[in-house]
Biopython code that builds the backbone (N, CA, C, O; Angstrom):
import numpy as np
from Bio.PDB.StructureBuilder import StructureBuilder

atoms = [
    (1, "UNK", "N", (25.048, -2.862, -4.211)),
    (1, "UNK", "CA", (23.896, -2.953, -3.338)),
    (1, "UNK", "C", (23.482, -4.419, -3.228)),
    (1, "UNK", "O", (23.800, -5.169, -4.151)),
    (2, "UNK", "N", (22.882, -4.838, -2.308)),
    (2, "UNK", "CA", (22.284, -6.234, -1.564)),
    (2, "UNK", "C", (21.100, -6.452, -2.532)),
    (2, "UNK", "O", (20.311, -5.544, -2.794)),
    (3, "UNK", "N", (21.000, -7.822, -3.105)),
    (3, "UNK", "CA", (20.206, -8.478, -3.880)),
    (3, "UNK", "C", (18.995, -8.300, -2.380)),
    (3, "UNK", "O", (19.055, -8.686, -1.212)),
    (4, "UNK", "N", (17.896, -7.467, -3.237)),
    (4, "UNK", "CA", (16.606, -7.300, -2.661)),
    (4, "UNK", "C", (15.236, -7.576, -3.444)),
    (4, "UNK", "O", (15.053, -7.218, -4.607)),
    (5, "UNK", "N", (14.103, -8.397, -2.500)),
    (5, "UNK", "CA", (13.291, -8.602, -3.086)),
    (5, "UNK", "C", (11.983, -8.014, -2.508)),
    (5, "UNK", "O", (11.765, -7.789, -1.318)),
    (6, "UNK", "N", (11.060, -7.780, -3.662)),
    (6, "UNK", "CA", (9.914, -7.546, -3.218)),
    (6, "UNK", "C", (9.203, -8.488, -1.895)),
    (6, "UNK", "O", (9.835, -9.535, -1.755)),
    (7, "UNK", "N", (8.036, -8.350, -0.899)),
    (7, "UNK", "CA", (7.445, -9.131, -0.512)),
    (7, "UNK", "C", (5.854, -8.493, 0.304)),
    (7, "UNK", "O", (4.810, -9.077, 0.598)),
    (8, "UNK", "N", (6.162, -7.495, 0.416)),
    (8, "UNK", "CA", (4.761, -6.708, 0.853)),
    (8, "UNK", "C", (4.443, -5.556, 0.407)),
    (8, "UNK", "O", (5.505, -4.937, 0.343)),
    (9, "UNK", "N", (3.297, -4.658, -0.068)),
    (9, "UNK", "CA", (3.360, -3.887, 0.088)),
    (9, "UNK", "C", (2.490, -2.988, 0.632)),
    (9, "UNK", "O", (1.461, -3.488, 1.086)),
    (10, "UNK", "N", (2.660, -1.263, 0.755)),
    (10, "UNK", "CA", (2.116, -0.894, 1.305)),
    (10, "UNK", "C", (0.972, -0.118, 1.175)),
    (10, "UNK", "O", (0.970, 0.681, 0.240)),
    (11, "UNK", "N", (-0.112, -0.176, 1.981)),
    (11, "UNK", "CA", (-1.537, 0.548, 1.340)),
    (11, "UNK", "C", (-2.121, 1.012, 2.491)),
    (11, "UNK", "O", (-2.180, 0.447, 3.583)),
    (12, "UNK", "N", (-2.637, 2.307, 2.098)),
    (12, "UNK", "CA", (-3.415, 3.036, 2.638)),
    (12, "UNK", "C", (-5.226, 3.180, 2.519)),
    (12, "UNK", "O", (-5.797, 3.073, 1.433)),
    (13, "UNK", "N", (-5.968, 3.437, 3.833)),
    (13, "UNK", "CA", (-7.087, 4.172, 3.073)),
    (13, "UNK", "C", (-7.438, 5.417, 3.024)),
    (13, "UNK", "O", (-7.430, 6.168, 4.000)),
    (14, "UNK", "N", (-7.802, 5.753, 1.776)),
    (14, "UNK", "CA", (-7.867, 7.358, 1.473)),
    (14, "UNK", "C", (-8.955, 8.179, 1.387)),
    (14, "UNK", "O", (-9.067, 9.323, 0.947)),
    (15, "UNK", "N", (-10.068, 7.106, 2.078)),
    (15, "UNK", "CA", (-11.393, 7.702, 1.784)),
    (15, "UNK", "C", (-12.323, 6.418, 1.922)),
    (15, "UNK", "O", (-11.936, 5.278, 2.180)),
    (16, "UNK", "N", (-13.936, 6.936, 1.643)),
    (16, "UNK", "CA", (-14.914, 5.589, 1.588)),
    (16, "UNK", "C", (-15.925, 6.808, 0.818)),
    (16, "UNK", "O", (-15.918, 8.036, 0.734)),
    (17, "UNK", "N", (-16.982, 5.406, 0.206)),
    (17, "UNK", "CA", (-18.023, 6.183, -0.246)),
    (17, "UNK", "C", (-19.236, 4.606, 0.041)),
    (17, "UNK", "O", (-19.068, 3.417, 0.314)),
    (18, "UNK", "N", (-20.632, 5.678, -0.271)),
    (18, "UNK", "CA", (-21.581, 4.615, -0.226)),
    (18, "UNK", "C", (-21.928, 4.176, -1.582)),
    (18, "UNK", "O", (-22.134, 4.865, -2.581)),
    (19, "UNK", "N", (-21.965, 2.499, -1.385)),
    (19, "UNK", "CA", (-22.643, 2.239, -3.182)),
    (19, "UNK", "C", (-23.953, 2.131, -3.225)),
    (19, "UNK", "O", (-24.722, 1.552, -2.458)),
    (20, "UNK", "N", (-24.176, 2.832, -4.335)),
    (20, "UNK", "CA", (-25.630, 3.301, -4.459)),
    (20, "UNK", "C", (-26.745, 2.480, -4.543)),
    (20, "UNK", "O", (-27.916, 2.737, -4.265)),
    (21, "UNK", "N", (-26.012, 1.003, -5.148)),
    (21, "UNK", "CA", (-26.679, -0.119, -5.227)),
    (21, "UNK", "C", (-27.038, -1.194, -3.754)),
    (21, "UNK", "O", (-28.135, -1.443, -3.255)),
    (22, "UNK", "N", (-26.043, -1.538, -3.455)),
    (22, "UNK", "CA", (-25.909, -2.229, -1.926)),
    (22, "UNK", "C", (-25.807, -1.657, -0.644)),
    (22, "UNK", "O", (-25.660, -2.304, 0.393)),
    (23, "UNK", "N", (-25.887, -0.438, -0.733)),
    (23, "UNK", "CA", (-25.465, 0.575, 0.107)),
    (23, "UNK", "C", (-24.806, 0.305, 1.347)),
    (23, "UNK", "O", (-24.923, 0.767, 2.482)),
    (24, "UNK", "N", (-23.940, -0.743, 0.721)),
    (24, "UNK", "CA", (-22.577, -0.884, 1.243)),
    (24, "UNK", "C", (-21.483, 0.277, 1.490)),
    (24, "UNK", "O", (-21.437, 1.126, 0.599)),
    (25, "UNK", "N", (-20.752, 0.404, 2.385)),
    (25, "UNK", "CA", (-19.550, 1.255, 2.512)),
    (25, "UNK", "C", (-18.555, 0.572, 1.722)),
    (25, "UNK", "O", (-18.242, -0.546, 2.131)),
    (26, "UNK", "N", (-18.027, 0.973, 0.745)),
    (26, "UNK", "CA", (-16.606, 0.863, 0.225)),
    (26, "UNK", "C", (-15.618, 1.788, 0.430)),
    (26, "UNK", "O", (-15.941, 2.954, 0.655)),
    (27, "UNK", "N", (-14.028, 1.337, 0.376)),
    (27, "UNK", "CA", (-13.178, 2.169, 1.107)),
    (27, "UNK", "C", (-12.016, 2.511, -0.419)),
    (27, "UNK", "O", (-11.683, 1.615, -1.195)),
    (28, "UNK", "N", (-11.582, 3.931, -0.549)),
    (28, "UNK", "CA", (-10.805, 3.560, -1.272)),
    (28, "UNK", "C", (-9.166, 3.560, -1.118)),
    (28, "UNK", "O", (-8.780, 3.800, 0.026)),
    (29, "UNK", "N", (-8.397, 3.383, -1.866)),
    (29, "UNK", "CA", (-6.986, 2.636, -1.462)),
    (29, "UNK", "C", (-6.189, 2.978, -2.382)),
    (29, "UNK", "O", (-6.423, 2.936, -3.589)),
    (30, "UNK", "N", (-4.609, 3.550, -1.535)),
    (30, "UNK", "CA", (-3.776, 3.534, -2.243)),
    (30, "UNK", "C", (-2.443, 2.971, -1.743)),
    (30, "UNK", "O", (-2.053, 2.890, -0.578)),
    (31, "UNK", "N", (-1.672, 2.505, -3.158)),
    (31, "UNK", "CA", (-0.330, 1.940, -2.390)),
    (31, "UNK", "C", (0.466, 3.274, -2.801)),
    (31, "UNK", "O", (0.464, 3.973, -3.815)),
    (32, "UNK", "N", (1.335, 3.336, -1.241)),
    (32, "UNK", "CA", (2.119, 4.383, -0.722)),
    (32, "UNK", "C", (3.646, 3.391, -1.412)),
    (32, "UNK", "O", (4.430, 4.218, -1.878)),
    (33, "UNK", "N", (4.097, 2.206, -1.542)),
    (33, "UNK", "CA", (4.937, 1.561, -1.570)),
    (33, "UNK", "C", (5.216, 0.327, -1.208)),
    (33, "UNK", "O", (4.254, -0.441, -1.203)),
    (34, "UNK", "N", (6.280, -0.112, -0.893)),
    (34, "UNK", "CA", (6.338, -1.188, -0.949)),
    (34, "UNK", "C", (8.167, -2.132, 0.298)),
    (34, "UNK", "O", (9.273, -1.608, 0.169)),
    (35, "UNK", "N", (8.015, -3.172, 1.098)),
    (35, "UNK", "CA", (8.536, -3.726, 1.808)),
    (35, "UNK", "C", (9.515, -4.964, 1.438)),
    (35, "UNK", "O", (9.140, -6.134, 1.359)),
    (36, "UNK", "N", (11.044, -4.427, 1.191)),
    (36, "UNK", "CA", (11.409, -5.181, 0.315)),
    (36, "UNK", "C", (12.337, -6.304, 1.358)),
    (36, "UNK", "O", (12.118, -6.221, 2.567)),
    (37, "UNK", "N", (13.243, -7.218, 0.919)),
    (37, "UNK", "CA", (13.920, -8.697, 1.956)),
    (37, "UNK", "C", (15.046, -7.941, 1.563)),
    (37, "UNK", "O", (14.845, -7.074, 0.712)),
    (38, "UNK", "N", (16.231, -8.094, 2.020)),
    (38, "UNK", "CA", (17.572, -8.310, 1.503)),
    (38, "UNK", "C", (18.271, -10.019, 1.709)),
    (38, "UNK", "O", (17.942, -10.937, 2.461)),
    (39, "UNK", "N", (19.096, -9.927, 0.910)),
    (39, "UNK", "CA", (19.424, -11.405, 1.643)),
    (39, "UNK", "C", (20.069, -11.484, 2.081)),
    (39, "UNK", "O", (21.022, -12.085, 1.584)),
    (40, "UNK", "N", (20.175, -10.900, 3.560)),
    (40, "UNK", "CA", (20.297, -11.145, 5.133)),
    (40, "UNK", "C", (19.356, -11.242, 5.426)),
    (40, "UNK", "O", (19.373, -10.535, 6.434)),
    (41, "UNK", "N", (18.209, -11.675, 5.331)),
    (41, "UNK", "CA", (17.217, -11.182, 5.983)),
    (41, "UNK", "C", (16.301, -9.868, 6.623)),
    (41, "UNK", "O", (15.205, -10.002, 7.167)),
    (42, "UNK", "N", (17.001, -8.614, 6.428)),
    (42, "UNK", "CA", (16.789, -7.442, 6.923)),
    (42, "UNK", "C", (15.416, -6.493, 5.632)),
    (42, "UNK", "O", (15.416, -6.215, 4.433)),
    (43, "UNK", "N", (14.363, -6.289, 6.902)),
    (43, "UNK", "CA", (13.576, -5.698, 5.911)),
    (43, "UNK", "C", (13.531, -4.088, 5.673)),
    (43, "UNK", "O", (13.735, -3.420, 6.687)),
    (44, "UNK", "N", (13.318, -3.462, 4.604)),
    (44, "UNK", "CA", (13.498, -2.063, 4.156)),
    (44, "UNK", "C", (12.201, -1.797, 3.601)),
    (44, "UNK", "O", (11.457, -2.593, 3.028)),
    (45, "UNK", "N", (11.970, -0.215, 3.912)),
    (45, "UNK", "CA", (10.772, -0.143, 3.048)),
    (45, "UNK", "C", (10.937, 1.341, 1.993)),
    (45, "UNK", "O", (11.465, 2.419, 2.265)),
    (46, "UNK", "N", (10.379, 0.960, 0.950)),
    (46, "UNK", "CA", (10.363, 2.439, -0.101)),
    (46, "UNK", "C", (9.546, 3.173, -0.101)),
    (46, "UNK", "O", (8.651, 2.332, -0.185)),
    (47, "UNK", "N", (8.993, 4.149, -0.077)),
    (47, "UNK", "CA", (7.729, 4.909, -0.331)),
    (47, "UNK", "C", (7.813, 5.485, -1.908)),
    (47, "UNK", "O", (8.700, 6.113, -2.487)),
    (48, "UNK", "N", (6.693, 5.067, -2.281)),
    (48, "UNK", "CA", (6.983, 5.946, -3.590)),
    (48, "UNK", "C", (5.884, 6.796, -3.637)),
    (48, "UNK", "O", (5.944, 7.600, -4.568)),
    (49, "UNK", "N", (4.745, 6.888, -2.820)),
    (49, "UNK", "CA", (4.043, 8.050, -2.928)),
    (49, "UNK", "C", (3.256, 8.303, -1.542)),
    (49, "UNK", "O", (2.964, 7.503, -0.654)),
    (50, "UNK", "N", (3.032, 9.567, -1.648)),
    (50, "UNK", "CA", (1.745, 10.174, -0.195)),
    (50, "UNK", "C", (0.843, 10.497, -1.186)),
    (50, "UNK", "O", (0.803, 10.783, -2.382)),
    (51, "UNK", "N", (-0.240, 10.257, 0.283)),
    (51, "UNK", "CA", (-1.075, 10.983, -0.581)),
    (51, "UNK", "C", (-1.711, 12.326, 0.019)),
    (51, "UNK", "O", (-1.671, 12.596, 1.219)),
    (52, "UNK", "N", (-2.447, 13.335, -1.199)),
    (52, "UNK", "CA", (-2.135, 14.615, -1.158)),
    (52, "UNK", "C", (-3.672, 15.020, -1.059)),
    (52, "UNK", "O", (-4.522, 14.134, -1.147)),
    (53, "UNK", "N", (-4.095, 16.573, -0.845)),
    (53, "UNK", "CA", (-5.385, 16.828, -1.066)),
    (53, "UNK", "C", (-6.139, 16.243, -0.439)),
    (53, "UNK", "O", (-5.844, 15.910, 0.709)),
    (54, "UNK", "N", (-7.335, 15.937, -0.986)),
    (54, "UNK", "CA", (-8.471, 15.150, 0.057)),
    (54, "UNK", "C", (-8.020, 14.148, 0.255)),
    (54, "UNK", "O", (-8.598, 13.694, 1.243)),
    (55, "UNK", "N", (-6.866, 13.073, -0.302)),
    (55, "UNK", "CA", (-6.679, 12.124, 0.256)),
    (55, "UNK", "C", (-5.924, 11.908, 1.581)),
    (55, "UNK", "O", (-5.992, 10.957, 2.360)),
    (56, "UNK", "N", (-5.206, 13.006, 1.636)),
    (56, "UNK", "CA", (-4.220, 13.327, 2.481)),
    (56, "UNK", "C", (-5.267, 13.618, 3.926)),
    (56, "UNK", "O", (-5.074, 13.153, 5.050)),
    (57, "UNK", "N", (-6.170, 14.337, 3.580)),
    (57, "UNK", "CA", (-7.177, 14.804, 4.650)),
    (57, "UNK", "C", (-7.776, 13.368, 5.267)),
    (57, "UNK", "O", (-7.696, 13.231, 6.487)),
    (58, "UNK", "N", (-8.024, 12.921, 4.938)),
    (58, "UNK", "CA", (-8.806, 11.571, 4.873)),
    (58, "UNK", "C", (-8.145, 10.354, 5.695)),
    (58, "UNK", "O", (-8.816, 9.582, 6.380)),
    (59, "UNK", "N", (-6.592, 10.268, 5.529)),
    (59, "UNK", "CA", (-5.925, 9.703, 6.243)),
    (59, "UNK", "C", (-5.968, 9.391, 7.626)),
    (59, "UNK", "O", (-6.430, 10.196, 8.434)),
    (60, "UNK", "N", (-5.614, 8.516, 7.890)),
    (60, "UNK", "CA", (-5.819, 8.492, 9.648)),
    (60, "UNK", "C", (-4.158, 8.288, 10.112)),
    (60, "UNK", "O", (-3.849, 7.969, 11.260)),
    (61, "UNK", "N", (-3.241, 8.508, 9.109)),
    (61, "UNK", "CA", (-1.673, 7.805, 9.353)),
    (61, "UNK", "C", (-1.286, 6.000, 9.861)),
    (61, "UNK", "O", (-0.238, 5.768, 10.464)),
    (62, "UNK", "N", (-2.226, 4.925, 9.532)),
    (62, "UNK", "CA", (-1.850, 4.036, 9.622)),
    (62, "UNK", "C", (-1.800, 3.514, 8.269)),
    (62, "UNK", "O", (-2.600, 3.813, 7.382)),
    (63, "UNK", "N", (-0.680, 2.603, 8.139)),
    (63, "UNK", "CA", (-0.303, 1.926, 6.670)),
    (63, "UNK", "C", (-0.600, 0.399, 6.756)),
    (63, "UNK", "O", (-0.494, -0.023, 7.907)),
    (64, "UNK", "N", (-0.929, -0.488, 5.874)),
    (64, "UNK", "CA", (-1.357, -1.317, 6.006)),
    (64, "UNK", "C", (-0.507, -2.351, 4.661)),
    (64, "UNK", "O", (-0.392, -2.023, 3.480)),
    (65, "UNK", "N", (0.060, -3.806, 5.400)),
    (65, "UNK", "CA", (0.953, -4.542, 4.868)),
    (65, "UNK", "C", (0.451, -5.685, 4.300)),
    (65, "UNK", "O", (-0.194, -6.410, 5.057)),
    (66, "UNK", "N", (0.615, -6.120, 2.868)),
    (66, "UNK", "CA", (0.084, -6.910, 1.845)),
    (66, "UNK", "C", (0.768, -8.334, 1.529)),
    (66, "UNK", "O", (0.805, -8.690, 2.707)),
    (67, "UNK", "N", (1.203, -9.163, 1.002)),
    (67, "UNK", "CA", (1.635, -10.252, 0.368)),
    (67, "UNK", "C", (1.664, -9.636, -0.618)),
    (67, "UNK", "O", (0.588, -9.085, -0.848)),
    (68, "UNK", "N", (2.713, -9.399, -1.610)),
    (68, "UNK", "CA", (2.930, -9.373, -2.883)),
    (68, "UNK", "C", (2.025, -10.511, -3.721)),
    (68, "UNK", "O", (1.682, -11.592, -3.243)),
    (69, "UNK", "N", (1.806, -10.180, -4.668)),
    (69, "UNK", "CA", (1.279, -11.494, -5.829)),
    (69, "UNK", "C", (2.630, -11.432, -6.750)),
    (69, "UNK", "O", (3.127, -10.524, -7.417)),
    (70, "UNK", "N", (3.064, -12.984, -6.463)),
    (70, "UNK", "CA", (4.302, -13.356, -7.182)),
    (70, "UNK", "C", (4.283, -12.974, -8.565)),
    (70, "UNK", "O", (5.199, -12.258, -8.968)),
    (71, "UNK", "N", (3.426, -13.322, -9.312)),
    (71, "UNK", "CA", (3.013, -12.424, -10.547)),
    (71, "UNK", "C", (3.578, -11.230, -11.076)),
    (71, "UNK", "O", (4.259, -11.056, -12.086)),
    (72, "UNK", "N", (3.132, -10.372, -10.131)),
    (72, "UNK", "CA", (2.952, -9.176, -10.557)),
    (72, "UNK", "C", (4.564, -8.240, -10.000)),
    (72, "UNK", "O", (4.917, -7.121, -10.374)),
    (73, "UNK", "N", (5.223, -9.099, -9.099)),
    (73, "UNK", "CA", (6.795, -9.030, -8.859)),
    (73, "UNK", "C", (6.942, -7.626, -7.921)),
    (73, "UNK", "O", (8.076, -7.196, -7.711)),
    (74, "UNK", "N", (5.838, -6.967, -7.397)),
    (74, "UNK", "CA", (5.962, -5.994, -6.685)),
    (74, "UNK", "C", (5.246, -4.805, -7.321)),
    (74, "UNK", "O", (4.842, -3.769, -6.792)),
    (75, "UNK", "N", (5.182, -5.271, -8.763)),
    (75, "UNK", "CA", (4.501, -3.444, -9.523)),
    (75, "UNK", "C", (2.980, -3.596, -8.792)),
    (75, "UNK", "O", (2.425, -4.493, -8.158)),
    (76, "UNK", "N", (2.633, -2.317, -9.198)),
    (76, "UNK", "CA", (1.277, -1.643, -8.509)),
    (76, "UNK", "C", (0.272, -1.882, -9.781)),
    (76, "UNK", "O", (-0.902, -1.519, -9.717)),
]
sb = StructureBuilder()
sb.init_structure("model")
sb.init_model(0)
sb.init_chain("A")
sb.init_seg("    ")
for serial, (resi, resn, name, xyz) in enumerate(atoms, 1):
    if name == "N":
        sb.init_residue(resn, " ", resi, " ")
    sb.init_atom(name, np.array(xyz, "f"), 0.0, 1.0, " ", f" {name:<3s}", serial, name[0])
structure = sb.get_structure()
């Protein structure tokens, strides 16, 4: 297989709630996976999870694409 690297990944929102303090809207978030390089240049993406239950309900089906933190090498 083609030397592949992490570089985005992917996140969803799965919901919002109000904070009780600022009564700000906060949203909450999950990563579905992640958008990896090959070196050709060609990008691939993995899913490693949906989400299910109320989160699943909650969904609107758009995914949303991140910058990796070099750090953290792609883990969640």
């Amino acid at each position: 297989m083609a030397e592949m690297k992490p570089v985005e990944k992917m996140v969803i929102v799965t919901g919002q709630w109000q904070d009780p303090q600022s009564g700000q809207t906060k949203y909450r978030y999950m990563t579905i996976g992640r958008v990896f390089e090959r070196s050709n240049g060609q990008r691939v993406s993995l899913i490693d999870a949906m989400p299910v239950g109320e989160a699943a309900k909650n969904w609107n089906g758009w995914v949303n694409y991140y910058p990796i933190d070099e750090q953290s090498g792609g883990q969640q």
